[in-house]
N, C-alpha and C positions, 0 to 999 in steps of 0.2 A: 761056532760051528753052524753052517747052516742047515736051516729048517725046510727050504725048496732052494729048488734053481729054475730060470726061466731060460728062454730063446741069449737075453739080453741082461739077465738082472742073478745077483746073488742074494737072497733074503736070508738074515741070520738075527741071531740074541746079538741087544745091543751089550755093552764090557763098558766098564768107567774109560777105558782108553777112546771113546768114541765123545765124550765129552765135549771137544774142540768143537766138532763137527754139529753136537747138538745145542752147543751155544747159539752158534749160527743159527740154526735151519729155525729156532725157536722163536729168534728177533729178525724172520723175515720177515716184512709186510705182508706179503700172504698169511702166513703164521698168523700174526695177532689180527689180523682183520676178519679169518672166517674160527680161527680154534681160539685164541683168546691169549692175552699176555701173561705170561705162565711166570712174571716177575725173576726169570734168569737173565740175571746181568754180568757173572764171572764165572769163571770154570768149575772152583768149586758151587755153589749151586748148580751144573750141571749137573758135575757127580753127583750129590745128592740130590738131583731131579731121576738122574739114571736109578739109583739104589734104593731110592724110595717108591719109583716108580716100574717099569720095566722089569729092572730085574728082581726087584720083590713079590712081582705078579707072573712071574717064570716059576720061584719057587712056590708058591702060593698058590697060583690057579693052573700051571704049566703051561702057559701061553702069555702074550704082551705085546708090547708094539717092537717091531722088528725094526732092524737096520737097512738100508735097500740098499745095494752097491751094484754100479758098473758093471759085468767082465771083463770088457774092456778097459784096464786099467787101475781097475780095484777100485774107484771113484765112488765114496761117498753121496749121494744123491737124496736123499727121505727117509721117513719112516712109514711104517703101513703095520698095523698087525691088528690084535685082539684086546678088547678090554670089557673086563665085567665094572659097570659103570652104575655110579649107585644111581638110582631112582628110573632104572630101567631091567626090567624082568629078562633080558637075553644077552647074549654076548654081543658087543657091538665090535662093528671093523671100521677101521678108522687109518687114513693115508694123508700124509702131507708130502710135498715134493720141494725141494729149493727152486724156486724161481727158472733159474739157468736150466733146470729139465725138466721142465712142464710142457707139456704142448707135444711129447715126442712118444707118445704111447704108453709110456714108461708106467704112469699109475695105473691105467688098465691091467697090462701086464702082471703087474705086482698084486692089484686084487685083485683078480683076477685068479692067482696062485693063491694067496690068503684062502680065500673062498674053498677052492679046492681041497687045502691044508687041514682047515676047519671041518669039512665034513668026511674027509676020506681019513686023516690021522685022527684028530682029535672028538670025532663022532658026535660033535655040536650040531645039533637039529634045526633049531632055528640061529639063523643070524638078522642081526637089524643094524641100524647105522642111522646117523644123525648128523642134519646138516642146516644151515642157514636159508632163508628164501631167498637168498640175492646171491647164492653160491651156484650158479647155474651149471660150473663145472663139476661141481663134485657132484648134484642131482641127474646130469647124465649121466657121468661113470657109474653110479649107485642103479641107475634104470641098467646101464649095460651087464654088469655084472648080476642081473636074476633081481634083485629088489624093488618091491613097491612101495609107493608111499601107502602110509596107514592111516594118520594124524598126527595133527599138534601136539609136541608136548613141551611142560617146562620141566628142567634139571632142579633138587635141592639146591637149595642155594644160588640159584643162579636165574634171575627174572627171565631173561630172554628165552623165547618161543622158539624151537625148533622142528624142521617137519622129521617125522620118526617113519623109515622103510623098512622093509620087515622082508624075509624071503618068503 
C-alpha cells in the first residue's frame, strides 16, 4: 500500500515479494561503495534482509525504508525511507537509487515526498541523514531537500566518519 505518491513515483512498504529487486539494488556498486556491503548474496537473505529489517521497523517504529516505483510501468527503481539508527539521537532519511535511474530527478522527488511524509503524517521534528565525504550527490540532494550539515560523526561499530545533516 502506498505511503505517498509523487508527479512520477509510487512510494510504498517494502513485502518479501520485493526480494528479487532488493538483491539487486543491494549488490549495485553504487550500493556498496557509498552505504556499504550489506553481505546479500541470495534471495533468501534478502527476505530476511526485508523482515528483519524494513518490515520489522514498519511494525516497530511505523516507518522504514520504502520501495520507490515508476508509474510508468510499475518499475522497481530504489529505496528511500526512514530509519531510527542506532548511535544517532533522530530519525534519519536515507535513499538509494539503481544505477539505470539516477541522474533523472527521481531521488529528489522521492525525498523530497519522504520529508514531507515525515513531518505532516508522522509529526517527526527533526530529521537528519548521513553520508560519505566523497558522495557529492547525495550531499546536494541532502542540502536540496532543507538539511545542513552539523558534523562528523562515527556509527557503533562501524570506524568510518561520516558528515551528519540535521533540518
Amino acid at each position: 500500500m502506498p505511503i505517498c505518491k509523487t508527479e512520477r513515483l509510487i512510494i510504498s512498504e517494502l513485502t518479501i515479494q520485493d526480494a528479487p529487486f532488493v538483491l539487486t539494488l543491494l549488490n549495485t556498486p553504487t550500493w556498496i561503495q557509498y552505504i556499504g556491503d550489506r553481505g546479500i548474496k541470495n534471495i533468501d537473505e534478502a527476505r530476511n534482509y526485508l523482515l528483519n529489517g524494513p518490515i520489522a521497523s514498519y511494525k516497530q517504529r511505523g516507518f522504514g525504508l520504502y520501495l520507490i516505483k515508476l508509474k510508468e510501468g510499475n518499475i522497481p527503481i530504489g529505496m528511500s525511507g526512514l530509519i531510527k539508527r542506532e548511535g544517532l539521537d533522530n530519525v534519519d532519511i536515507g535513499f538509494a537509487l539503481h544505477p539505470d535511474y539516477a541522474r533523472k530527478g527521481y531521488a529528489f522527488e522521492c525525498a523530497d515526498a519522504i520529508m514531507k511524509y515525515a513531518r505532516e503524517v508522522l509529526k517527526i521534528p527533526v530529521i537528519v541523514a548521513i553520508t560519505t565525504e566523497d558522495n557529492a550527490s547525495s550531499i546536494s540532494l541532502l542540502k536540496k531537500i532543507g538539511l545542513q550539515y552539523k558534523e562528523m560523526v562515527i556509527l557503533p561499530g562501524n570506524p568510518k566518519e561520516y558528515m551528519l545533516f540535521s533540518t
